[in-house]
VOLO-411778 format. One record per residue (C-alpha): y, z, x. Coordinates in nm, 3 decimals, always signed. Layout:
N
        c2        c3        c1
         Y         Z         X
...
end
This chain:
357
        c2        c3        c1
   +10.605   +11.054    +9.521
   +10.920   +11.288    +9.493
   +10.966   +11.647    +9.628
   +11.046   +11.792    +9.304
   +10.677   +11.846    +9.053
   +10.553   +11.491    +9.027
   +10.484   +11.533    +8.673
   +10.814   +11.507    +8.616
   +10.866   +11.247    +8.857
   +10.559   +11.036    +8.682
   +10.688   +10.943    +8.328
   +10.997   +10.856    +8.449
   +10.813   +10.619    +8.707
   +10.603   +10.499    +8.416
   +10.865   +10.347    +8.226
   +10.955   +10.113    +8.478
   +10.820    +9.791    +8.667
   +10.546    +9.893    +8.876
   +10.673    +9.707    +9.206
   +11.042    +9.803    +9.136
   +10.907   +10.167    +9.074
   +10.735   +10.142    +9.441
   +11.042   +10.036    +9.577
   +11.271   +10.300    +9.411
   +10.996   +10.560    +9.530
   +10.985   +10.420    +9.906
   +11.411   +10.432    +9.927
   +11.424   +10.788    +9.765
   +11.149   +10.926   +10.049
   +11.409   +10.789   +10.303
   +11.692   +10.988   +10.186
   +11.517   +11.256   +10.146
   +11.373   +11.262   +10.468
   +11.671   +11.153   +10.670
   +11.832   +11.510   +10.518
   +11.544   +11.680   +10.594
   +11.494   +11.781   +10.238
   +11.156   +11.566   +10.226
   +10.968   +11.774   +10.531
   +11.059   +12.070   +10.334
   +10.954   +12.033   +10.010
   +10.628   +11.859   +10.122
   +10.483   +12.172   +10.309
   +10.313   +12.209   +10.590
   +10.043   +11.933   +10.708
    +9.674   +12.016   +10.681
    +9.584   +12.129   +11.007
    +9.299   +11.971   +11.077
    +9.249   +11.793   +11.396
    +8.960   +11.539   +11.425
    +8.887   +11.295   +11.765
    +8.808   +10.882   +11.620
    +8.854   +10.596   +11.768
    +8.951   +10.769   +12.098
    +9.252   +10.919   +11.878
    +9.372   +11.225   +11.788
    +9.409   +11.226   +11.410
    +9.638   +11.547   +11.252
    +9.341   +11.570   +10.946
    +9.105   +11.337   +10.773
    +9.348   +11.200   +10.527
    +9.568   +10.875   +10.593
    +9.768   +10.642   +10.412
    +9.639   +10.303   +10.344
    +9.767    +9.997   +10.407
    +9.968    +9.861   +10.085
   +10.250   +10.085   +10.034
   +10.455    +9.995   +10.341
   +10.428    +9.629   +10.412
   +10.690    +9.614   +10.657
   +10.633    +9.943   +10.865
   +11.018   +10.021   +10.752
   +10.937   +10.375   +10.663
   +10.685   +10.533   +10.851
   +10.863   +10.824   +10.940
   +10.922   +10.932   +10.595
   +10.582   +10.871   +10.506
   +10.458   +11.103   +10.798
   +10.653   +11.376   +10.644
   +10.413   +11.387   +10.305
   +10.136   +11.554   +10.525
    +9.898   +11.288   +10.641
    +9.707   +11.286   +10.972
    +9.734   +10.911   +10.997
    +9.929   +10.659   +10.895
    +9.851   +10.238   +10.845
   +10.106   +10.000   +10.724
   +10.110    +9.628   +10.660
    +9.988    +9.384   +10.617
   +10.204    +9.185   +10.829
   +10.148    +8.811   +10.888
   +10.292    +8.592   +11.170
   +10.538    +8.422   +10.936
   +10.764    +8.610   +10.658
   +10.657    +8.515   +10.313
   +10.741    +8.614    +9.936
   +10.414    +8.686    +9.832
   +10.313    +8.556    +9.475
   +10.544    +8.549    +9.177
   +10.625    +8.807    +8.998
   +10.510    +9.037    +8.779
   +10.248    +9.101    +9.027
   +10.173    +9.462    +8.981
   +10.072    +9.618    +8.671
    +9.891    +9.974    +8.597
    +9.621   +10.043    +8.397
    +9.668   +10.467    +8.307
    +9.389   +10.497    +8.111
    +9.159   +10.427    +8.399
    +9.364   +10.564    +8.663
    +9.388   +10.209    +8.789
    +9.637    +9.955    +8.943
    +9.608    +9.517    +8.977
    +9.824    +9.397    +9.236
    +9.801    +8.979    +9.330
   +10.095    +9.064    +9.546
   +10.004    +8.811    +9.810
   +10.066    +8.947   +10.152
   +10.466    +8.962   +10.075
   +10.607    +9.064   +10.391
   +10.921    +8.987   +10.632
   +10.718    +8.863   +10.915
   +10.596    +9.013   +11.257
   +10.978    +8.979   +11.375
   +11.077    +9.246   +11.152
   +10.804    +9.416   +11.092
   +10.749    +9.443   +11.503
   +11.140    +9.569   +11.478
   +11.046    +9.851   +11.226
   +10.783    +9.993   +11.393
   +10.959   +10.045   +11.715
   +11.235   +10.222   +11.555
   +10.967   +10.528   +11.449
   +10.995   +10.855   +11.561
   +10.691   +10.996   +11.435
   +10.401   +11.069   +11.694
   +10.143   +11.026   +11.373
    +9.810   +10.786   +11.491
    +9.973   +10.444   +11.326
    +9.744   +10.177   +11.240
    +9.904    +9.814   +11.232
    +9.721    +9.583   +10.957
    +9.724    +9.221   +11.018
    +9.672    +8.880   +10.826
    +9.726    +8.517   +10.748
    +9.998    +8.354   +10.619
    +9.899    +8.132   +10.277
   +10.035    +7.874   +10.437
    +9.807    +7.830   +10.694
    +9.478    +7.604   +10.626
    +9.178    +7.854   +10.647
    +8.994    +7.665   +10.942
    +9.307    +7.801   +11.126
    +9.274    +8.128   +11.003
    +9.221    +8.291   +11.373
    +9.532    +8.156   +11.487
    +9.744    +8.374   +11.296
    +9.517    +8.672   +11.334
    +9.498    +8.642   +11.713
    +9.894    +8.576   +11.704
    +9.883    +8.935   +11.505
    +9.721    +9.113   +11.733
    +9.950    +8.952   +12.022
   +10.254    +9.137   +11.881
   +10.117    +9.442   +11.746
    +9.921    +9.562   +12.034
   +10.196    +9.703   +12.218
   +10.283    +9.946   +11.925
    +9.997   +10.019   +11.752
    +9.774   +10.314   +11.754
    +9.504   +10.097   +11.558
    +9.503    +9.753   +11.476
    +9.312    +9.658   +11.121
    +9.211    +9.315   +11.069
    +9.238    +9.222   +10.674
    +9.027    +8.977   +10.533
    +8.918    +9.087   +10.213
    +9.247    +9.097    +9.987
    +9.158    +8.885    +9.742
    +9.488    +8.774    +9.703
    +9.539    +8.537    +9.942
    +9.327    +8.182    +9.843
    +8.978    +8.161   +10.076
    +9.033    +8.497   +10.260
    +8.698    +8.687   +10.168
    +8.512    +8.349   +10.320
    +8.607    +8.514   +10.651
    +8.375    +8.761   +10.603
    +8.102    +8.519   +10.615
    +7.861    +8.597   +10.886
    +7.946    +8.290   +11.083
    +8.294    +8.261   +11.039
    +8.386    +8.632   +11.117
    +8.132    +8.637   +11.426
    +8.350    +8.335   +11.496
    +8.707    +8.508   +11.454
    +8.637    +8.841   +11.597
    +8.501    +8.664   +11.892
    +8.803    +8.503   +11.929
    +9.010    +8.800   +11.850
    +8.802    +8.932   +12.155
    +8.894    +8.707   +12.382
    +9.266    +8.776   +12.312
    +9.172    +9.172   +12.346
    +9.040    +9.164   +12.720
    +9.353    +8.938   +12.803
    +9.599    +9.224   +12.635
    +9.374    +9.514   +12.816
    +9.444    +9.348   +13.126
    +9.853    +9.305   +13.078
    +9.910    +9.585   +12.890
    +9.710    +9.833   +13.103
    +9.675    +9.970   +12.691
    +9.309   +10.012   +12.527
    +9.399    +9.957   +12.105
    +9.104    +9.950   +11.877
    +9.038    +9.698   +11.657
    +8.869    +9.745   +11.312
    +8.788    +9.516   +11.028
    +8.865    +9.607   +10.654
    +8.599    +9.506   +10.397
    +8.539    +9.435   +10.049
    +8.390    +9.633    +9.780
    +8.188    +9.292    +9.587
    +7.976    +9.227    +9.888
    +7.613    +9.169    +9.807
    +7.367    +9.395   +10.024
    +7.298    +9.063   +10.258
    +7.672    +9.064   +10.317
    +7.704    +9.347   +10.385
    +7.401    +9.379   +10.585
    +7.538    +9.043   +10.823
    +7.905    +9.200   +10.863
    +7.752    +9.553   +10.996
    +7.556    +9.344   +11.245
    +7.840    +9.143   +11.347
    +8.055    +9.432   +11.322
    +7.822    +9.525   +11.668
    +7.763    +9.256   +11.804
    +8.128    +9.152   +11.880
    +8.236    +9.496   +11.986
    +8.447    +9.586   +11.658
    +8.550    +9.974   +11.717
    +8.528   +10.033   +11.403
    +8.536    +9.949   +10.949
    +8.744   +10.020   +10.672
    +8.599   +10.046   +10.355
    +8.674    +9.881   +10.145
    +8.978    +9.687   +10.035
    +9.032    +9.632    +9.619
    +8.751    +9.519    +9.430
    +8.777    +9.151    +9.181
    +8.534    +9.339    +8.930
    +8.623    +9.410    +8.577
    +8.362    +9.540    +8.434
    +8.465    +9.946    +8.496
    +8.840    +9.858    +8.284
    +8.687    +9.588    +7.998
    +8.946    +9.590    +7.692
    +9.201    +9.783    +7.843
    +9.562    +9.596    +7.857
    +9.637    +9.418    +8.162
    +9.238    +9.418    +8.258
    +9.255    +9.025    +8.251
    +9.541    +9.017    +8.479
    +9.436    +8.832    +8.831
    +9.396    +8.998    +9.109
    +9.262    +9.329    +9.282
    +9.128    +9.625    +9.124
    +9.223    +9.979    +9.264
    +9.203   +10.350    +9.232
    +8.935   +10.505    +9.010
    +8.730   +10.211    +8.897
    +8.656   +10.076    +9.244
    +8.530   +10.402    +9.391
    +8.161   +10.384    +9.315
    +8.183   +10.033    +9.481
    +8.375   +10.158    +9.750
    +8.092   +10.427    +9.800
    +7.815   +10.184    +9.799
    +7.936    +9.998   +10.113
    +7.996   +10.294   +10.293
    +7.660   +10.420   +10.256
    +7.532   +10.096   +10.300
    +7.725   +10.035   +10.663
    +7.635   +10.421   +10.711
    +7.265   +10.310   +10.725
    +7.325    +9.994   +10.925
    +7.556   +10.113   +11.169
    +7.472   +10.314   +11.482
    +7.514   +10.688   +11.395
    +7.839   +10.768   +11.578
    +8.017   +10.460   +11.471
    +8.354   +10.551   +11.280
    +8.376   +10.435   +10.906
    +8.749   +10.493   +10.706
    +8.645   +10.529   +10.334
    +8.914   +10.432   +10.084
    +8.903   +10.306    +9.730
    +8.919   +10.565    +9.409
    +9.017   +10.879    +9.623
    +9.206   +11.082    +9.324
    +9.046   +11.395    +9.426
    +8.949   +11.630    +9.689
    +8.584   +11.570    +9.478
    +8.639   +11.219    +9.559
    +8.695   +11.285    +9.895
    +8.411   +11.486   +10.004
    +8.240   +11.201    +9.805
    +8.352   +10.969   +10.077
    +8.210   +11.197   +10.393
    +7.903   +11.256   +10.155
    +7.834   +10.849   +10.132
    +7.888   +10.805   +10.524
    +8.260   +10.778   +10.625
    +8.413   +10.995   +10.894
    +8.807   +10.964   +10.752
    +8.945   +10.861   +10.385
    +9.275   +10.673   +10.318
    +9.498   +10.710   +10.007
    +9.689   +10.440    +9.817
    +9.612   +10.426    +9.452
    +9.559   +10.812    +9.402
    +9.941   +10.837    +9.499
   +10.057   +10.694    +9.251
    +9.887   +10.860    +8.960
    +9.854   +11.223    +9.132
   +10.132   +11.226    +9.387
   +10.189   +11.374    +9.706
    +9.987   +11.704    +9.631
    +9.695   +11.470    +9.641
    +9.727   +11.416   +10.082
    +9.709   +11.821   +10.099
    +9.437   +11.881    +9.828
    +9.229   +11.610    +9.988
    +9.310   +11.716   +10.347
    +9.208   +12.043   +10.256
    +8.849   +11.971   +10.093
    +8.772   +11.768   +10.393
    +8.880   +12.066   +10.634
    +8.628   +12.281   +10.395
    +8.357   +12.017   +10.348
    +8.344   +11.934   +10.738
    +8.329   +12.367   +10.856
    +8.030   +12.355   +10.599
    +7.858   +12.082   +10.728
    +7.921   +12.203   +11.114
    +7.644   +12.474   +11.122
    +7.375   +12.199   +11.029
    +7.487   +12.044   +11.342
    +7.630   +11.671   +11.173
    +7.883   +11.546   +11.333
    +8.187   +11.502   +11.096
    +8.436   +11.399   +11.341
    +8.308   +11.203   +11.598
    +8.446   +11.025   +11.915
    +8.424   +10.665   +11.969
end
């Protein structure tokens, strides 16, 4: 993710640790960007304005959550042409994440593992960050739990998320599917997320009321859910007023990268492999869901083809993580682009591609 042709940025990326490659590309976009040079070279942002959520998103392409943990660089970010932008996750309390390595690519399958573990500074710092932006981009704030704390007090630390990040956040996403963080994905149990999100409810009326603010509030998914699952989640999804889903998160499957090196390694599968998954939910939540209601595709986006794919299976906006890496910046504007195309096609049969919440 350099100004310059990424495929001379790539190799060079390549050769080094994946996580201290991320972090060498995240400080670079800063420098560039505070000189300006970044806006430049990046070109001019899709224009391609689309009402969700009761926002006002620049295109149909955002980032995902992932890349910036800590929110410390959404303005540079915003320069690289996306019409939204999520960072996190965040937990209540700072924590290191897992040990390292942690991160490892797989190029032959245009594929990343990550077991990062929710490594973060906090919401102290991470609150801090996002204040300090200057961009006017949508930003969606992505929340979680700290490993520390004992699943049965899982809501706790989600409804002490949403506390702090409500004043700043253009979205709020509420992560339980990483599979890197022990027990998570059991919060997407019927019964326990009907549970949290009424919870996470409770605290939303109470922040409407104090704020004088309306935030939505969506839920991010998994991509190993069995139709049942997926089936009780879209229900409760309704039932507890959830604005909206994102899907889907990485996937704990290894049967698309079998024999390749690092395929063994623990943790969550992303970029090409998961995207047929990824797919499936969406056009399984597309037939569960009431017509209008917004669904962010992400998972194995390396192409504007892969994109339309996403509108084509049921979602109304993609996100980008994996792709990034293994395509590079031209990748937001290519994407951004077939979406603008695929969406003024679709028009004149009268589906709505961008609809309000």
């Amino acid at each position: 993710m350099f100004p310059f042709p990424y495929a001379l940025a790539r190799p060079l990326l390549f050769a080094i640790d994946p996580e201290r490659a991320h972090d060498l590309t995240l400080a670079s976009l800063d420098a560039l960007a505070a000189t300006g040079a970044l806006r430049v070279a990046a070109g001019a942002r899709v224009d391609d304005p689309v009402e969700l959520l009761g926002l006002r998103l620049a295109n149909r392409v955002g980032l995902a959550a992932g890349l910036d943990k800590n929110g410390a660089h959404v303005d540079a970010l915003a320069q690289l042409g996306f019409g939204f932008v999520e960072v996190g996750t965040v937990t209540p309390k700072p924590q290191p994440g897992n040990p390292k390595p942690r991160m490892f690519r797989l190029p032959e399958a245009d594929a990343l593992i990550n077991r990062m573990g929710f490594n973060n500074l906090g919401l102290d710092a991470f609150v801090a960050n996002v204040q300090r932006r200057r961009s006017d981009l949508p930003l969606g704030l992505n929340i979680g739990k700290n490993a520390a704390t004992p699943i049965e007090r899982a809501t706790d630390d989600y409804v002490e998320g949403l506390r702090r990040v409500w004043p700043h956040a253009s979205y709020v996403t509420v992560n339980i599917s990483s599979p890197n963080t022990k027990n998570l994905r059991q919060l997407q149990g019927g019964d326990e997320l009907s549970a949290m999100l009424a919870a996470l409810g409770r605290e939303r009326t109470a922040l409407r009321r104090s704020t004088k603010r309306e935030v939505p509030m969506l839920v991010k998914i998994a991509p190993d859910l069995a139709d049942a699952q997926v089936e009780a989640i879209a229900r409760v999804l309704v039932e507890q007023s959830v604005d909206g889903v994102i899907a889907t998160n990485t996937t704990v499957s290894r049967d698309a990268v079998k024999g390749l090196r690092h395929a063994d390694e623990a943790g969550g599968l992303s970029g090409a492999p998961v995207r047929a998954a990824s797919d499936r939910v969406i056009r399984a939540l597309r037939a569960l869901l009431p017509s209008r209601y917004p669904i962010v595709g992400v998972g194995g986006v390396m192409s504007g083809d892969d994109a339309r794919a996403k509108l084509d299976a049921g979602a109304d906006v993609v996100q980008l993580y994996t792709g990034l890496v293994y395509r590079g910046p031209a990748l937001v504007g290519e994407c951004a682009r077939a979406l603008k195309a695929h969406a003024a096609a679709a028009r004149p049969a009268g589906r709505p591609t961008a609809p309000t919440d």
